[in-house]
N, C-alpha and C positions, 0 to 999 in steps of 0.2 A: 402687326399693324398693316396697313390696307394697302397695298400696290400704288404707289405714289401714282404710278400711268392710267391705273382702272382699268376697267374692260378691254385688254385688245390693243392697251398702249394709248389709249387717248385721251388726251390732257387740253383743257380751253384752247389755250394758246391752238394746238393743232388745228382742232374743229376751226376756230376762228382763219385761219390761214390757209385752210386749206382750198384751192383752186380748182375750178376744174375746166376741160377743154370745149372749147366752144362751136357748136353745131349750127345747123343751119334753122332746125328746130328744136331748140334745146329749151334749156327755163331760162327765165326770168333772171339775170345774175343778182338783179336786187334780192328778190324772194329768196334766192338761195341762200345770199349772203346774208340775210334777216333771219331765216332760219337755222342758219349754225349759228349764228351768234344767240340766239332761246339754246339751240342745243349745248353751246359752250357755258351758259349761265345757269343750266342745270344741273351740267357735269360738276361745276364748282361746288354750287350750292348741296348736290350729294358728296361730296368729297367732304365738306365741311361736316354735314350729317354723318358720315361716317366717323372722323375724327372725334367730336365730341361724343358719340354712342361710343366708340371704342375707351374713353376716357372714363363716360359712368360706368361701361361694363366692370370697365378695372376699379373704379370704386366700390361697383356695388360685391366683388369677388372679395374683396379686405375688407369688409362688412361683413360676409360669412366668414371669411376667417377669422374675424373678432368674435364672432357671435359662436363660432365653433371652441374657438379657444376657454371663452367665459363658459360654454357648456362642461367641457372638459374638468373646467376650475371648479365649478357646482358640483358636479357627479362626485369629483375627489373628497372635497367640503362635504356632502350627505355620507360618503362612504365612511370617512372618518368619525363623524358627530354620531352615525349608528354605531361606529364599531367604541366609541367612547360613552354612551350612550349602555348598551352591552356590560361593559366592563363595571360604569357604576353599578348597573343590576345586579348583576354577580355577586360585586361586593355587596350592597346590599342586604341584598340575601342573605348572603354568609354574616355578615352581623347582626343580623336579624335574627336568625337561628343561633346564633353564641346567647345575643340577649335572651332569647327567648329559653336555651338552654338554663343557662344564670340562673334566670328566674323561678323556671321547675326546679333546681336544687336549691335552692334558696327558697321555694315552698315546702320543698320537700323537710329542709333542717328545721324550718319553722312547727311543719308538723307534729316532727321525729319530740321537739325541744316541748312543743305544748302536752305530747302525747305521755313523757316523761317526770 
């Protein structure tokens, strides 16, 4: 999180109170004191800008983490449904070839039995 003080330790309240020593041609005390007070109402206003940016950051970081997670949970889910996927084939296959073995000997007796 962001340095409660900001840049350099300075926080509205400061800027607004802060004083300075009086010359013989020095500024304006008004001007001066008008001007920290914009600088003090800046400082806030980006303090505030910081806080909420730092809040969506941290949203939008557990948004990739979710988004990484559900990747995660996908890749697993494809990896499995191919390698299930696979295994039906296999078998498949393999009784695919028994039927089809079946069949050739069971043409073959039919032959053997007409030829007899």
């Amino acid at each position: 999180m962001a340095d409660e003080q900001g840049p350099r330790g300075l926080d509205p309240a400061q800027i607004r109170s802060k004083r300075f020593e009086m010359t013989r041609r020095g500024f304006d005390p008004q001007q001066v004191t008008a001007f920290l007070d914009e600088v003090a109402q800046e400082v806030a206003r980006l303090r505030r800008l910081v806080v909420d940016l730092e809040g969506r950051l941290e949203e939008a970081r557990a948004k990739v983490a979710d988004v990484l997670a559900a990747e995660e949970a996908l890749q697993l889910t494809i990896l499995t449904a191919t390698k299930a996927r696979d295994e039906m084939l296999a078998r498949a296959r393999r009784e695919a070839a028994e039927i089809l073995a079946e069949a050739q000997r069971e043409a073959a007796r039919l032959r053997d039995s007409a030829r007899a």
